[in-house]
C-alpha positions as CSV (number, residue, x, y, z in Angstrom):
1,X,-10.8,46.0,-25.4
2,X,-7.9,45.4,-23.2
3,X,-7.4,49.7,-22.8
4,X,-11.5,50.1,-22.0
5,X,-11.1,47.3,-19.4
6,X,-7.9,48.7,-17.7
7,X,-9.2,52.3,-17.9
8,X,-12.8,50.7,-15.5
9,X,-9.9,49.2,-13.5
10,X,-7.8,52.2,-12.7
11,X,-11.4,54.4,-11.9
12,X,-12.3,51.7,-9.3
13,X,-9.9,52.2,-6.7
14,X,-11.1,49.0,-4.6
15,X,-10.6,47.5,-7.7
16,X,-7.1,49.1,-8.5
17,X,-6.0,48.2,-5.0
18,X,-6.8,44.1,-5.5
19,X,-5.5,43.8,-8.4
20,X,-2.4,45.7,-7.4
21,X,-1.7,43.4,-4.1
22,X,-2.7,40.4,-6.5
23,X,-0.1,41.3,-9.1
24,X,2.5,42.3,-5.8
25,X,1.8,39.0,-4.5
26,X,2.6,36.9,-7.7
27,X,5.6,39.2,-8.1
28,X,7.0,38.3,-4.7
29,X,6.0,34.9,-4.9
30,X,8.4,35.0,-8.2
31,X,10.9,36.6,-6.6
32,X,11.1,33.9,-4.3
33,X,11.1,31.2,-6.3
34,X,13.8,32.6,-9.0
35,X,15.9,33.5,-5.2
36,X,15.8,29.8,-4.6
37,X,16.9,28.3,-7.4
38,X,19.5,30.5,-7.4
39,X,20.6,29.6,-3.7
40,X,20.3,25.7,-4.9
41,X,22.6,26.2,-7.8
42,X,25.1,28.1,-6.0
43,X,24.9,25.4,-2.9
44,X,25.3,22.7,-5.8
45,X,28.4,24.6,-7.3
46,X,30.0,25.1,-4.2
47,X,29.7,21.1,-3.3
48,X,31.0,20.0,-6.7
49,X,33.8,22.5,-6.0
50,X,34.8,20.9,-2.9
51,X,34.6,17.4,-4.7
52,X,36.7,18.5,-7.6
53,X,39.2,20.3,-4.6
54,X,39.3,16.8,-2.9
55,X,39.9,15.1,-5.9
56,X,43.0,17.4,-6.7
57,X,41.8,19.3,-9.6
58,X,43.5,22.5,-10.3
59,X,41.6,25.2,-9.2
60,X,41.9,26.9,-13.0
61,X,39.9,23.9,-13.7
62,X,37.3,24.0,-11.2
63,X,36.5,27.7,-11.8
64,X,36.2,26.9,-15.6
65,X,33.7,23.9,-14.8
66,X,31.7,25.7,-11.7
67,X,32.2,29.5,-12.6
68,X,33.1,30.1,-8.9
69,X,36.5,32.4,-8.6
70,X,39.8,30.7,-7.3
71,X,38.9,32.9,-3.9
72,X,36.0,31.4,-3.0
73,X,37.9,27.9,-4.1
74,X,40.8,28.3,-1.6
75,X,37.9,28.8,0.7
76,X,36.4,25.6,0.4
């Protein structure tokens, strides 16, 4: 069933197109999200980093708790 309603898809170009800019869309709109979270857990790192740098921690330590790199710790 699902091959006999792909193959009426693909020879309905109108078709073809809106479900191709539908699927494009929900891609991007994944994309995004998945960029976001991202960006929030690095930001949240980064500020548990500087905590952990104010408190005195070894940096050995903060990189094993965060997963940040001693560089971008002696950056903080």
């Amino acid at each position: 069933m699902a091959v006999e309603i792909l193959s009426n898809i693909t020879q309905d170009e109108a078709e073809y197109a809106r479900l191709s800019n539908l699927i494009k869309s929900e891609l991007d709109w994944r994309t995004g999200m998945f960029e976001a979270e991202n960006k929030g857990r690095n930001e949240e790192k980064l500020e548990n980093a500087r905590k952990m740098k104010a408190d005195n921690m070894p940096v050995s330590q903060i990189s094993k708790y965060t997963g940040l790199s001693a560089e971008i710790i002696a950056q903080l």
